[in-house]
Kinemage of the C-alpha trace (Angstrom):
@kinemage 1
@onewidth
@group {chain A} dominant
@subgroup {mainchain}
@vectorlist {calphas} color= white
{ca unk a 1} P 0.000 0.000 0.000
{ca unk a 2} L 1.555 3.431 -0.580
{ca unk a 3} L 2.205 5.376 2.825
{ca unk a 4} L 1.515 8.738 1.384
{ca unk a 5} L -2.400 7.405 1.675
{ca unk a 6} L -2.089 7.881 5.620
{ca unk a 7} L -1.106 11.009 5.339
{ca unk a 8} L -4.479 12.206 3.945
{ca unk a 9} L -7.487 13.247 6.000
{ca unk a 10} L -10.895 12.586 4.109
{ca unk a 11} L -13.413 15.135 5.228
{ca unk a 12} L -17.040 14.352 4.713
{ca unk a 13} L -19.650 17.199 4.252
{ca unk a 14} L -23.274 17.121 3.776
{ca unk a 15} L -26.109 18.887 4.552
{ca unk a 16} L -30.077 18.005 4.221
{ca unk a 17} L -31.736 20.307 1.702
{ca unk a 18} L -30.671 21.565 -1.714
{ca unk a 19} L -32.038 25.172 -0.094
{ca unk a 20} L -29.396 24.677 2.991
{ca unk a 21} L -26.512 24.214 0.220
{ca unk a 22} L -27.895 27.440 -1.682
{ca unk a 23} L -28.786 29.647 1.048
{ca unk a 24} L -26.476 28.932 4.070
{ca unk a 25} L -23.058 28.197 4.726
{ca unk a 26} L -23.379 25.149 6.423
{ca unk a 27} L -21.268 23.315 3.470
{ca unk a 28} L -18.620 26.093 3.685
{ca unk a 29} L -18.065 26.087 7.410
{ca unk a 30} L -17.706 22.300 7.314
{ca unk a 31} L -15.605 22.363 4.856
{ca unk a 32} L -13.391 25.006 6.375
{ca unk a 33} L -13.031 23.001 10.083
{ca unk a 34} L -12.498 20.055 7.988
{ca unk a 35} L -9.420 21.549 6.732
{ca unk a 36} L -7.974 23.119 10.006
{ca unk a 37} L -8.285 20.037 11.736
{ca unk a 38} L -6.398 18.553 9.104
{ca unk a 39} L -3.949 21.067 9.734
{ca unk a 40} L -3.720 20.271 13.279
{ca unk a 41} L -3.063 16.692 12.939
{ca unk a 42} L -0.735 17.308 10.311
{ca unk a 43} L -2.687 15.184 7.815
{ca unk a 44} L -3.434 16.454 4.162
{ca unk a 45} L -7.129 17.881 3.549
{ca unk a 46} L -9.090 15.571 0.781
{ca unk a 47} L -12.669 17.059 0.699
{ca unk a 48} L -15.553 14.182 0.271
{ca unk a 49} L -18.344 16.637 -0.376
{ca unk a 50} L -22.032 14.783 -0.149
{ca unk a 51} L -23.499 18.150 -0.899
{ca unk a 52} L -27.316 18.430 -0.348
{ca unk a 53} L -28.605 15.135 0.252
{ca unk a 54} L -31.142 13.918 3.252
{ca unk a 55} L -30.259 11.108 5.404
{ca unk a 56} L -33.501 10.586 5.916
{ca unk a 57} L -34.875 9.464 2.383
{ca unk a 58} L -34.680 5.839 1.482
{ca unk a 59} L -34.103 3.631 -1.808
{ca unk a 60} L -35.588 0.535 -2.555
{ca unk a 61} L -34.165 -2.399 -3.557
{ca unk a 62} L -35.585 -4.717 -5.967
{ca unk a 63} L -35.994 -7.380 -3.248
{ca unk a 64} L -38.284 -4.373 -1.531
{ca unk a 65} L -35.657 -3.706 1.698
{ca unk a 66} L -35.053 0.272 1.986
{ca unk a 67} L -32.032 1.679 2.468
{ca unk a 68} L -29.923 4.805 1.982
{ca unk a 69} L -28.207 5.653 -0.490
{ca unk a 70} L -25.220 8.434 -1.041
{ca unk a 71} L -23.003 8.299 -3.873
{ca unk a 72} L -20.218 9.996 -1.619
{ca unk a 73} L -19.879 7.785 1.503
{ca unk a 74} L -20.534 4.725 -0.872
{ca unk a 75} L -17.300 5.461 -2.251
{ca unk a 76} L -15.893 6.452 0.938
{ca unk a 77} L -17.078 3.175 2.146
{ca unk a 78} L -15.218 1.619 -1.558
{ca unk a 79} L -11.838 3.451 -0.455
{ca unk a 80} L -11.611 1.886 2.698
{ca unk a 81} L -11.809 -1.005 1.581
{ca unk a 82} L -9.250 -0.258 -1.013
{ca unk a 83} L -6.647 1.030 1.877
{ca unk a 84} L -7.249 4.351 0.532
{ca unk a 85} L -9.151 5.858 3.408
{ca unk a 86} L -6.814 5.749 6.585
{ca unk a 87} L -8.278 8.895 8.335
{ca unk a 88} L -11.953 9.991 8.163
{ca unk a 89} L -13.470 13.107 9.897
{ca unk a 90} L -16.999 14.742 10.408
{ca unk a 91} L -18.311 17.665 12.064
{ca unk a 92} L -20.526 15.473 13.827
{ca unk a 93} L -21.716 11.772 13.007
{ca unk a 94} L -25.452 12.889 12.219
{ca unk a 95} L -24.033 14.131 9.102
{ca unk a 96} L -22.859 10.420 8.160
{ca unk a 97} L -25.753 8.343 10.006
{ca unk a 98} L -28.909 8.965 11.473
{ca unk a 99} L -30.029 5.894 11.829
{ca unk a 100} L -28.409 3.734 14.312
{ca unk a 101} L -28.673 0.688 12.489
{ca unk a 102} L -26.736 2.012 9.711
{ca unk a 103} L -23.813 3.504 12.049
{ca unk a 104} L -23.118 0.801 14.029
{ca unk a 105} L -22.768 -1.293 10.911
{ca unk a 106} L -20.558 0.944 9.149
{ca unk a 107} L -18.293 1.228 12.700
{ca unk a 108} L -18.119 -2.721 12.527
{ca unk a 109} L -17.787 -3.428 8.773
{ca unk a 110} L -15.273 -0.682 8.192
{ca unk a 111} L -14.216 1.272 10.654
{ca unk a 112} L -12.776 -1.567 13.038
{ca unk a 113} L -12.436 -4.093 10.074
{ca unk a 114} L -10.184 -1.343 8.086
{ca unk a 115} L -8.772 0.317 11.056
{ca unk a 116} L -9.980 3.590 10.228
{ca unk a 117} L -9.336 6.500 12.687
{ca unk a 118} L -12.479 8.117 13.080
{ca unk a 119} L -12.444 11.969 14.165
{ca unk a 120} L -15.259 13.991 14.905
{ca unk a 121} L -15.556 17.717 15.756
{ca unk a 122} L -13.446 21.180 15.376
{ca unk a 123} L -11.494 19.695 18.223
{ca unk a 124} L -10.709 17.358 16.791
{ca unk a 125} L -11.198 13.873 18.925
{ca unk a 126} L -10.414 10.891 17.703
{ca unk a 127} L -12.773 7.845 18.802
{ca unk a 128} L -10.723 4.963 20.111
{ca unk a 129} L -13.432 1.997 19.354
{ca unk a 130} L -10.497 -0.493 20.884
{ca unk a 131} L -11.982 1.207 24.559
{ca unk a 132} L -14.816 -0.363 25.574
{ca unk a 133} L -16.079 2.303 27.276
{ca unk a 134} L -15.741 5.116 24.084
{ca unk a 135} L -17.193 1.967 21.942
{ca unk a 136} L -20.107 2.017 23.948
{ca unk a 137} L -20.244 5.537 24.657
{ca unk a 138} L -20.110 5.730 20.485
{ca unk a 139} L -23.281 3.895 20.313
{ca unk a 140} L -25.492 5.783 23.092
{ca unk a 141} L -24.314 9.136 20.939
{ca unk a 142} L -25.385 7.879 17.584
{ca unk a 143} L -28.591 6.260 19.111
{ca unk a 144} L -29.460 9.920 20.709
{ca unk a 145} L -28.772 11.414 17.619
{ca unk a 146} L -31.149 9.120 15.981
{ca unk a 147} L -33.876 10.205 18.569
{ca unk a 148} L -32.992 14.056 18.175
{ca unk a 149} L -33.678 13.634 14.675
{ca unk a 150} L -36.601 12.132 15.183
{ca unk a 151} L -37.617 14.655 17.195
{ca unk a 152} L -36.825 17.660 15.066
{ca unk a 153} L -38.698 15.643 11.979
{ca unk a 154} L -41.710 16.055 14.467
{ca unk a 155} L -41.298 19.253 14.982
{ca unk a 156} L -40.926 20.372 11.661
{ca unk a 157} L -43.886 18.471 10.537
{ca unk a 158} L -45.857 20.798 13.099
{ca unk a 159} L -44.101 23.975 11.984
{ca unk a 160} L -45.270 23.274 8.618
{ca unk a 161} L -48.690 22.691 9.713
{ca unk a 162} L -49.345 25.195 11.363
{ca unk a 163} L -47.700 27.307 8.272
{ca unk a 164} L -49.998 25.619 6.391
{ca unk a 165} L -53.525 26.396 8.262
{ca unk a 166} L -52.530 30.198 8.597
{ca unk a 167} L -52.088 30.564 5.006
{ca unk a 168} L -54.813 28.607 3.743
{ca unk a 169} L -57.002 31.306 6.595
{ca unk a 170} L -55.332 34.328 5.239
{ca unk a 171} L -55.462 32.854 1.234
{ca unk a 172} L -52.007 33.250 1.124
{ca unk a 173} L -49.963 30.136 -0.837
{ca unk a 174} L -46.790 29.591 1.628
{ca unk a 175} L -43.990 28.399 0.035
{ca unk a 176} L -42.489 25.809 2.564
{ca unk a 177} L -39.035 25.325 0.784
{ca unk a 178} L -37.081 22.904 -1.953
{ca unk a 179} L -36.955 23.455 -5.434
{ca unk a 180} L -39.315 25.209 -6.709
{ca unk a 181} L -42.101 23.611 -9.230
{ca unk a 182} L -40.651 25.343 -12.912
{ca unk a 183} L -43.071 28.131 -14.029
{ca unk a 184} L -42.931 29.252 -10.130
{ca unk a 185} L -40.270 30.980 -7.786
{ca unk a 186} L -40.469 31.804 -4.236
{ca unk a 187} L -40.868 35.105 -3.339
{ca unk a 188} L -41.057 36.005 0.385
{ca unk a 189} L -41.903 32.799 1.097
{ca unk a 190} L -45.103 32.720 -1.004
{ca unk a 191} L -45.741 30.748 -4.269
{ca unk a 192} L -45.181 33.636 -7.369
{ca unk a 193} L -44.781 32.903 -11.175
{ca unk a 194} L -41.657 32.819 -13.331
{ca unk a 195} L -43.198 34.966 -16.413
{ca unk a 196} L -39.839 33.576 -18.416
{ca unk a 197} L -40.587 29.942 -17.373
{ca unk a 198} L -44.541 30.081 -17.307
{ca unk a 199} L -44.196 30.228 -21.435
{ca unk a 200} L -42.857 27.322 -21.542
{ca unk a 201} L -44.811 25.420 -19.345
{ca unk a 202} L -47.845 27.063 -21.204
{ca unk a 203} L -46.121 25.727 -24.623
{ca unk a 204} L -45.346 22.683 -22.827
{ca unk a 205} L -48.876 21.534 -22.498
{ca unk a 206} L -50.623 23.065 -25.653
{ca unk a 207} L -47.643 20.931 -27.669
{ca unk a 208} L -48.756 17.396 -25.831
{ca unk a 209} L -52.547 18.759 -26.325
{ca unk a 210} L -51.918 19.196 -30.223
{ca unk a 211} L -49.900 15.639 -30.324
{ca unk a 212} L -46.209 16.071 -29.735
{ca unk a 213} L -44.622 13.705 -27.230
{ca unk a 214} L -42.412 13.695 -24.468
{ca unk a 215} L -39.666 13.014 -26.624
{ca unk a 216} L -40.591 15.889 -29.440
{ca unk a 217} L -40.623 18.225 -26.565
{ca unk a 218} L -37.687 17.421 -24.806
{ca unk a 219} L -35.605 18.001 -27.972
{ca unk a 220} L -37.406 21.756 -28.360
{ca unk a 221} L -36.894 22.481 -24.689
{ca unk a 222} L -32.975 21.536 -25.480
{ca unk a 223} L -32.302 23.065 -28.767
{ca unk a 224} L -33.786 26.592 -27.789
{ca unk a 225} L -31.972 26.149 -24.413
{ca unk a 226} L -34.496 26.279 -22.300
{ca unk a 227} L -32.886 25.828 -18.096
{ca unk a 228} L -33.664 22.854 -16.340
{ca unk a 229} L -33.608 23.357 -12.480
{ca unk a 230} L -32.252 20.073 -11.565
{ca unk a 231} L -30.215 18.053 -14.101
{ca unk a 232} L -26.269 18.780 -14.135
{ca unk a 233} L -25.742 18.401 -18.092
{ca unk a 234} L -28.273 21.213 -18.587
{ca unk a 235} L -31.066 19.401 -20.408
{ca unk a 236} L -34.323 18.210 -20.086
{ca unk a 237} L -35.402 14.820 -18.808
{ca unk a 238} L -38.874 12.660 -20.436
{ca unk a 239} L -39.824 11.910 -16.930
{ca unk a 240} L -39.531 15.633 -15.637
{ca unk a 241} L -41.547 16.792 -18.907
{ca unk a 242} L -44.340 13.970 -17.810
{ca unk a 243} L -44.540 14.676 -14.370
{ca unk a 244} L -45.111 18.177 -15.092
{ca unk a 245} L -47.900 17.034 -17.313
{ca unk a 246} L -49.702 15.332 -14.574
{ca unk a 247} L -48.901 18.491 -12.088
{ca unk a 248} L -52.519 19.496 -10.973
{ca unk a 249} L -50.496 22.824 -9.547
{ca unk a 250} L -50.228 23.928 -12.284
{ca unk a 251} L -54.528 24.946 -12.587
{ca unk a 252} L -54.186 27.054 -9.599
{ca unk a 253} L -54.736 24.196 -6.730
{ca unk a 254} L -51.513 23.355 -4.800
{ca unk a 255} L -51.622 19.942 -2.671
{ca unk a 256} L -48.923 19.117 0.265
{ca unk a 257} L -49.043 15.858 1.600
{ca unk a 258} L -47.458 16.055 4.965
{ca unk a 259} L -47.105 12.100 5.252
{ca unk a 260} L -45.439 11.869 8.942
{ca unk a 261} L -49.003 13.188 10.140
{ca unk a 262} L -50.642 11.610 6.914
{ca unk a 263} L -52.772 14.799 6.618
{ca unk a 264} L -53.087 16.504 3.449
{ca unk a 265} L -53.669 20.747 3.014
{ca unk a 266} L -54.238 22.541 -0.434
{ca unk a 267} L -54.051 25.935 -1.278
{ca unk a 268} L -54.147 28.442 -4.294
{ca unk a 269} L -51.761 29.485 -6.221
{ca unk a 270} L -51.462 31.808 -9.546
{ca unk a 271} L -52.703 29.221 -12.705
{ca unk a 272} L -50.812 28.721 -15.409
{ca unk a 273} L -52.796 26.567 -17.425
{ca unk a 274} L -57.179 26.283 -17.210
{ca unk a 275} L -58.457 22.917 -15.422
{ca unk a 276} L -60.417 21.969 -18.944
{ca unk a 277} L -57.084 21.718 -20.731
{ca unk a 278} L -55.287 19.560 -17.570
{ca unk a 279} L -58.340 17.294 -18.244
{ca unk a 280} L -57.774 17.050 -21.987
């Protein structure tokens, strides 16, 4: 194995919303500890950036097991394997695992089984899982953290509720974060159109409506250049175009489906399209 891989510290960032990695600085200040503790332990700073991805959302396997899925600690978790990952640090382990499950595996399948020096913090301190009593102390942490997330899910859940019922008393049509749907932008917090965007959309549906598909749209969207919100090559994706297409927001009724509470609130917002051609 080559020594100079012990000699590099691989920092792993991540935060939960594409709006937190837009808006805040929660991705730069992790970043930035990451590389003065790196500093401070003499190691050289490799940044592992996860970017904006939840640790909360679940794939599904084909078997039907869930599980989650990041393209960035998978290959962190790859590395180790490889003996290219010696030294690993985090702000705090919530940003790796917040389910306990899923820790304590990845302490026992890589972590001990690589002997990976896990650090954690601006202090930085270095979890020794060869003491019993930090081993165990490592698994009461990540099972709070579990139950603080848990916890703030809840409480979020209410927040938006209650945002919810006060607009839908004042007919007002909050805007409760994430991308927003493309024809619309949020404005103060409240649902406004995207004049440049809501052409399209209205082109969008009169072009299905008159007999173009997915496909023949996709390729107009692309060639007059047309800005996606999402995709990182810059054009337009068939399953996008069709979900928009089957977007009843899009006739003035907006529907949230807060599924923790398994309630569902709806609320207007400016139409871009009439119901009679949604139906059509």
């Amino acid at each position: 194995m080559n020594s100079d891989l012990n000699k590099h510290l691989d920092c792993y960032t991540r935060v939960s919303t594409a709006e937190q990695k837009k808006t805040g600085n929660s991705l730069v200040v992790q970043r930035d500890i990451g590389k003065k503790v790196a500093k401070k332990l003499g190691l050289k700073f490799r940044h592992r950036d996860e970017g904006a991805t939840s640790s909360t959302i679940k794939n599904r396997t084909k078997d039907g097991e869930d599980f989650h899925y990041r393209d960035i600690l998978e290959q962190i978790k790859e590395d180790i394997v490889l003996g290219k990952v010696k030294h690993l640090w985090i702000q705090d382990r919530s940003r790796m695992f917040r389910d306990m499950t899923d820790g304590l595996l990845f302490r026992r399948d890589y972590l001990e089984k690589y002997d990976v020096s896990l650090y954690e913090g601006e202090t930085p301190t270095q979890i020794d899982f060869s003491n019993e009593d930090e081993s165990v102390m490592y698994d009461i942490i990540t099972r709070l953290q579990q139950y603080e997330n848990k916890k703030r899910i809840e409480k979020s859940q209410r927040g938006k509720v209650a945002k919810l019922k006060k607009a839908i008393e004042s007919n007002k049509s909050v805007y409760l974060g994430g991308t927003a749907l493309f024809g619309y932008k949020n404005e103060n917090k409240e649902w406004k159109l995207n004049n440049e965007e809501v052409k399209w959309v209205k082109w969008i549906f009169n072009a299905y409506e008159k007999g173009q598909t997915t496909k023949d749209i996709k390729n107009h969207l692309d060639k007059n250049g047309v800005a996606t919100r999402r995709t990182k090559s810059g054009l337009w994706n068939m399953v996008t175009i069709q979900k928009m297409l089957a977007n009843r927001t899009y006739t003035g009724i907006h529907t949230v489906y807060i599924k923790k509470l398994q309630r569902e609130f709806s609320f207007k917002v400016d139409k871009i399209i009439t119901v009679s051609q949604f139906n059509r």
